[in-house]
C-alpha positions as CSV (number, residue, x, y, z in Angstrom):
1,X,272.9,130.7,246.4
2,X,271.8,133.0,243.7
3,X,272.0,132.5,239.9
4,X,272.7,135.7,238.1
5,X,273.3,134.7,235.0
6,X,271.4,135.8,231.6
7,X,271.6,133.9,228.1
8,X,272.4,136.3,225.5
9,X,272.4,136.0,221.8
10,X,274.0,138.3,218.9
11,X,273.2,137.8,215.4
12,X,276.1,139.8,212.6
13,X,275.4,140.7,209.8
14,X,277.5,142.4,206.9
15,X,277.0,145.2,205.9
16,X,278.1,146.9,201.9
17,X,277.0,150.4,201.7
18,X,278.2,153.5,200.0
19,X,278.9,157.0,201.7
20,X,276.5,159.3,199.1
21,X,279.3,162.4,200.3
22,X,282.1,160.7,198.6
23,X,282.8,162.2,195.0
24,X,282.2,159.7,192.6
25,X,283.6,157.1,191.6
26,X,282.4,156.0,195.4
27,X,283.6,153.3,197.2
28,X,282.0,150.4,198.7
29,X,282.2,149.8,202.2
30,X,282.2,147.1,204.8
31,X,280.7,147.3,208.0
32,X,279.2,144.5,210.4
33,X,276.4,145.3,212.0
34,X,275.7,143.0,215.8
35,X,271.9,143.1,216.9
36,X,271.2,141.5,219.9
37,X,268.6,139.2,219.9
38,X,265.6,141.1,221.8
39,X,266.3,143.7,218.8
40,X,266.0,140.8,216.4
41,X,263.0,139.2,218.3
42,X,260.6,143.0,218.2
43,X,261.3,143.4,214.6
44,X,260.2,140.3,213.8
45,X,256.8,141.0,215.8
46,X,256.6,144.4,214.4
47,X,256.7,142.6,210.7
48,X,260.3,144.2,210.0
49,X,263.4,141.9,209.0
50,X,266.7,143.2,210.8
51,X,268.0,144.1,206.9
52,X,265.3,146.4,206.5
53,X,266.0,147.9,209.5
54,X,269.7,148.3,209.1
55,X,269.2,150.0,206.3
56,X,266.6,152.4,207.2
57,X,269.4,153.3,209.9
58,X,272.1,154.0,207.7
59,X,269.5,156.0,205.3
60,X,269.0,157.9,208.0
61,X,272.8,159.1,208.3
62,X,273.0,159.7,204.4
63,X,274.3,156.2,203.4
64,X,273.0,154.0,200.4
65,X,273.2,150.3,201.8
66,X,273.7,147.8,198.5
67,X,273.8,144.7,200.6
68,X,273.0,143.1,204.2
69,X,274.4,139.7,204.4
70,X,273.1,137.5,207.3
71,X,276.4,136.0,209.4
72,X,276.6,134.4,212.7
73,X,275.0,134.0,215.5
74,X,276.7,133.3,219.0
75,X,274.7,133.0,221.9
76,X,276.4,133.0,225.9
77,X,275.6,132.8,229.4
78,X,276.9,136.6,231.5
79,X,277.0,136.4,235.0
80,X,275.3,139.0,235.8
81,X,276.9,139.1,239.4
82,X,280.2,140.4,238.4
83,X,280.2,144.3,237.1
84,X,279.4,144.5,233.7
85,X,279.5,140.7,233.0
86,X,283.8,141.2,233.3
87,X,285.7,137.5,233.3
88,X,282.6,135.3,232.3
89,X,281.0,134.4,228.6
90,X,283.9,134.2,226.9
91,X,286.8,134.6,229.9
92,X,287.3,138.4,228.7
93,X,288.6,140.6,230.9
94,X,289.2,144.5,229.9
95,X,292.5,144.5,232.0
96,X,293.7,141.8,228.9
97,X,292.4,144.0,225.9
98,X,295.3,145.3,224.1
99,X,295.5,149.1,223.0
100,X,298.2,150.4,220.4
């Protein structure tokens, strides 16, 4: 039999940054950011850390990052036979996600 499964990791990060559009006082905001790790692994060849590169994203959509704070990093096997990886890292299924 076949193994189809793929190891997969996904670093977070947190990310503070203000929307330049919003009159001032302007708030700060919270986002978090997930890079898989390929992404993580060819910035770090191409001399870029994934902070830099967050931000230069959110530059370009006319934010000011103040902060990128590293967070965790979870790493899981997909089968890769079932569609779309459904019912195996994590035993997530979209039939049980929840929508109001």
């Amino acid at each position: 039999m076949l193994k189809l499964e793929k190891r997969i990791t996904l670093h977070t990060f947190d990310v503070e940054y203000i929307d330049q559009r919003e009159p001032k006082p302007r708030a700060v905001h919270h986002e978090l950011c997930v890079l898989d790790g390929g992404r993580v692994s060819a910035l770090e060849r191409l001399g870029q850390s994934p902070a830099s590169w967050i931000c230069q994203q959110y530059a370009r959509q006319g934010f000011t990052v103040g902060a990128v704070h590293k967070g965790e990093r979870l790493t899981a096997n997909v089968d890769t036979a079932t569609p779309l990886g459904y019912g195996s890292a994590a035993g997530w299924h979209p039939a049980q996600e929840r929508r109001p």
